[in-house]
N, C-alpha and C positions, 0 to 999 in steps of 0.2 A: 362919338360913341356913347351909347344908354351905358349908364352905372347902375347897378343893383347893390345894393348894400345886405349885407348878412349877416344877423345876428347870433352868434352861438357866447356857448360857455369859452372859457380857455383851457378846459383838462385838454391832455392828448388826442383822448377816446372824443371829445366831441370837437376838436379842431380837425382829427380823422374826417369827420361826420360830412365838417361843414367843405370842409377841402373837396370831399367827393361828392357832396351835392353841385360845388361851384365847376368840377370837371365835366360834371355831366349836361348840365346845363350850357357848359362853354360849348361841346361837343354836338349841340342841339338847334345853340341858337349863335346866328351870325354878328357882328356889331353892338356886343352886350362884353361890359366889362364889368367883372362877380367882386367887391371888393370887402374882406370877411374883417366884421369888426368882433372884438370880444367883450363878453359882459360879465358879471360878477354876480352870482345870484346866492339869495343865504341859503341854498344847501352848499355852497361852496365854500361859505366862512363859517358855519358851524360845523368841524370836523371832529367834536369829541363829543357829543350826543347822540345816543341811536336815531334813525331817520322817524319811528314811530314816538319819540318824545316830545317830535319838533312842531309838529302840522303838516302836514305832507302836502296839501292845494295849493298847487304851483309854488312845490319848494325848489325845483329845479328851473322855474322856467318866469315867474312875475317878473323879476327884474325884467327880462330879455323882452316880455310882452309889454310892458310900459313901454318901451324903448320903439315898439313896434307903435303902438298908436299913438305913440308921441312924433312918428315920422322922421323918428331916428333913423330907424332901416325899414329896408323894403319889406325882409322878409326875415322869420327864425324858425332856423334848425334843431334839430331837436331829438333825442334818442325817442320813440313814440313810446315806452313805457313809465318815461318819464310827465310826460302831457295830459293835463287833468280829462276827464271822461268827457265835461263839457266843458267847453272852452268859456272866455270871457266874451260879453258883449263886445261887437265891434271885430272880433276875430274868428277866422276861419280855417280849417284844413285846407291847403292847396294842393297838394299829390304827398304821396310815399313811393321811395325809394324800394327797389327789388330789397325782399326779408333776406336775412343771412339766416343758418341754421337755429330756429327760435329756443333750443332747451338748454338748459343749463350742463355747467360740466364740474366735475371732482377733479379739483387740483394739487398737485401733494407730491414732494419730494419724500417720504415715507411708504406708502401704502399705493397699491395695483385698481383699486375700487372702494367704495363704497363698503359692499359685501366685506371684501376682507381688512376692513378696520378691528382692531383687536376693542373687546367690551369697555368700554370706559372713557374712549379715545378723544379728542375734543376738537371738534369743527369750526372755524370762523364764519359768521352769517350775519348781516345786519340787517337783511330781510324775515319780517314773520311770516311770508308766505314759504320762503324756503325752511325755516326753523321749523311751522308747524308739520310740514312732509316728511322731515326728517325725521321728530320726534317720531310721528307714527311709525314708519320706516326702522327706527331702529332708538326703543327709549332708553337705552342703556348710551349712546351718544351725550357729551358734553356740550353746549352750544355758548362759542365765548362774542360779544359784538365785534365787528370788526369794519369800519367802514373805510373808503381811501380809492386810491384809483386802483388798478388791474397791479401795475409795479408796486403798489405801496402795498396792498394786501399784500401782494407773494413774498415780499420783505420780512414784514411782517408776522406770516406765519413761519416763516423761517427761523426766524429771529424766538418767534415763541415756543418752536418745538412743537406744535401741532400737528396733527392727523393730518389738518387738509381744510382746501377754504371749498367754497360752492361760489360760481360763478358767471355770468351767461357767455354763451360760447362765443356770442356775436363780438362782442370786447377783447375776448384773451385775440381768438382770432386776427382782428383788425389791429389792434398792435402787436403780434408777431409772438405773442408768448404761447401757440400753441407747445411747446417742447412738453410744459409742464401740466398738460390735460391728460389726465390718466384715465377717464372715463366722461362718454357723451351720457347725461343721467336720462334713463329712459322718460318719456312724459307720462307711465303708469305711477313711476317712483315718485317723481315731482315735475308737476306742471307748470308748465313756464307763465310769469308776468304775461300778464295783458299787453300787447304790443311788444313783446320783447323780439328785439333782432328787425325791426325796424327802422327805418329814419325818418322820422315827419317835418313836413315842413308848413308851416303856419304863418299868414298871411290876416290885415285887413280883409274885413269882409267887403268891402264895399273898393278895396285896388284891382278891378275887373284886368286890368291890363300885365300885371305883374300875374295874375290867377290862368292866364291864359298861356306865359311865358312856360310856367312850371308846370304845368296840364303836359307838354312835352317832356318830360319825365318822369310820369306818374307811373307806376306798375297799377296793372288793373286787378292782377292777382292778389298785390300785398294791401290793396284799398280794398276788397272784397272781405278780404282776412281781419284786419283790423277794426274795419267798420265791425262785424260782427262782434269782435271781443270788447271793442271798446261801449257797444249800445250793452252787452252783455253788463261790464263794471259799472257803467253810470245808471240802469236799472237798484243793482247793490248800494248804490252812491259809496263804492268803496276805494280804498287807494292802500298806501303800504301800510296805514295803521290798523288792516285787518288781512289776515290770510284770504286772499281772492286771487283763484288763477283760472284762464280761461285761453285754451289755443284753438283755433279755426286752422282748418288746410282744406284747400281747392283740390277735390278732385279732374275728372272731366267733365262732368254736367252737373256737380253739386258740392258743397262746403259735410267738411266732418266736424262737428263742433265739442269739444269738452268744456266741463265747468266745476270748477271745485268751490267750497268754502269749509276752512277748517278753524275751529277753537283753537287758540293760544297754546294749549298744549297739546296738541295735536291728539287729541283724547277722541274728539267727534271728528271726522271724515265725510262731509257730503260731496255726492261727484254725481255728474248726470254728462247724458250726453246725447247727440241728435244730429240728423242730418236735413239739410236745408238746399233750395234752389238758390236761382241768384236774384231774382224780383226783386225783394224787402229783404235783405239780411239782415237790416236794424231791428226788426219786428222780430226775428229766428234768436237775434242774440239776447230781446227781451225775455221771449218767452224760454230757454232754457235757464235765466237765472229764477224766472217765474217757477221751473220746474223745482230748483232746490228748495227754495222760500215756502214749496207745499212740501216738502220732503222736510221740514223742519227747521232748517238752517238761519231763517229769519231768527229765532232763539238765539243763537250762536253773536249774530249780527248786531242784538238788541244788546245783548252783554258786556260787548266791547265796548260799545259807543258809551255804555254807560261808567264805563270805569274810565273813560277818558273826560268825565263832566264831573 
């Protein structure tokens, strides 16, 4: 029997990930045994730094991609919003898994929404893309860091007396903590991560035979979707050390695309947004970050970058 080896993290949320990539795959191909090894990567050992202190280029994922073209494993799974825009030499995209619902949600044993948060109230975030939406959203909000899995956040905010944490829906969902999702956040209010609510799975570029195993689980919907957002981020060359959000959804003969970049304090708001066929989507998700970058937003971009040198 062919072994395939799979590399993920060991949180829940992405032993979830790797469990149901290895199902589906079992479910696909005949005479293949999925055997999931687990890796350690330093956004897993740095847990008391916000994620924008750290370096964010493959903070979730270098460990796991050594391991890959060292021939440890065949292949690594991957939550896709965590996957840098381009990848490293020697590696490739091999499919994505069907999107769970891609926006984020308000979680909160206190409060009904967002909206009826009382003025002052204070929100767990360790995303600046979620911070800066919210700032605009409502700048009377407190924003305290809070990083950790799905369980340890909701602890957490329990534990602190908080308003309510922000969270993507695709995670509370897939480990079972929908009870405490009191509001799915519209994508007007805050636009979800680049890939969020997908599963990517990454691959040598050059293991033609493993690339062809996993091409039998590819959604072609969710690889239409993300190709675009992700040419969208690597246009920006941004990651979570700047407010970048970008969602694609497949209609029936064509992609709706949004695109944000916001300043740190959510003071400036650039948003655009365009519709595309399916030929080049990498070209549609260039040219909509192209569209902010003339609407101003490159200012925004240059600022950041510089207060991080």
């Amino acid at each position: 029997m062919q072994v395939l080896r799979l590399g993920t993290r060991g949180s829940k949320l992405a032993l979830w990930q790797a469990e149901y990539v290895a199902r589906e795959l079992s479910s696909h191909l005949s005479g293949v045994d999925i055997k999931i090894i687990t890796i350690k990567t330093k956004g897993d050992k740095i847990l008391d730094v916000p994620l924008a202190q750290i370096g964010d280029k493959g903070l979730f994922t270098r460990e796991i991609e050594n391991e890959l073209l060292n021939g440890t494993i065949d292949m690594a799974v991957h939550s896709m919003k965590d996957l840098p825009s381009l990848l490293g030499e020697g590696l490739c995209l091999g499919a994505v898994l069907p999107r769970e619902n891609p926006h984020d949600v308000f979680i909160s044993t206190r409060h009904q929404s967002l909206a009826s948060l009382p003025a002052g109230a204070t929100i767990g975030t360790s995303s600046l893309r979620r911070a800066a939406q919210l700032k605009k959203m409502r700048p009377d909000i407190k924003l305290v860091n809070m990083r950790g899995n799905v369980e340890t956040r909701i602890r957490k905010m329990e534990e602190q007396e908080l308003g309510g944490i922000i969270l993507a829906y695709a995670g509370v969902k897939r480990l079972g903590y929908e009870k405490f999702i009191r509001e799915i956040i519209a994508a007007e209010d805050i636009l979800p991560a680049v890939g969020q609510g997908a599963v990517a799975i990454e691959l040598r570029a050059d293991d033609k035979e493993t690339c062809r195993l996993v091409q039998t689980i590819n959604d072609q919907n969710t690889w239409l979707e993300t190709t675009v957002e992700r040419a969208f981020l690597a246009r920006l060359e941004g990651g979570c050390q700047v407010p970048i959000a970008c969602l694609a959804k497949k209609e029936e003969d064509h992609l709706k695309i949004n695109g944000l970049i916001a300043s740190l304090d959510g003071s400036r708001v650039y948003k655009a947004a365009m519709e595309c066929g399916f030929n080049d989507v990498a070209k549609s998700g260039c040219q909509l970050a192209e569209q902010l970058l003339a609407m101003g937003a490159g200012q925004i971009l240059d600022e950041i970058r510089l207060q991080g040198e």
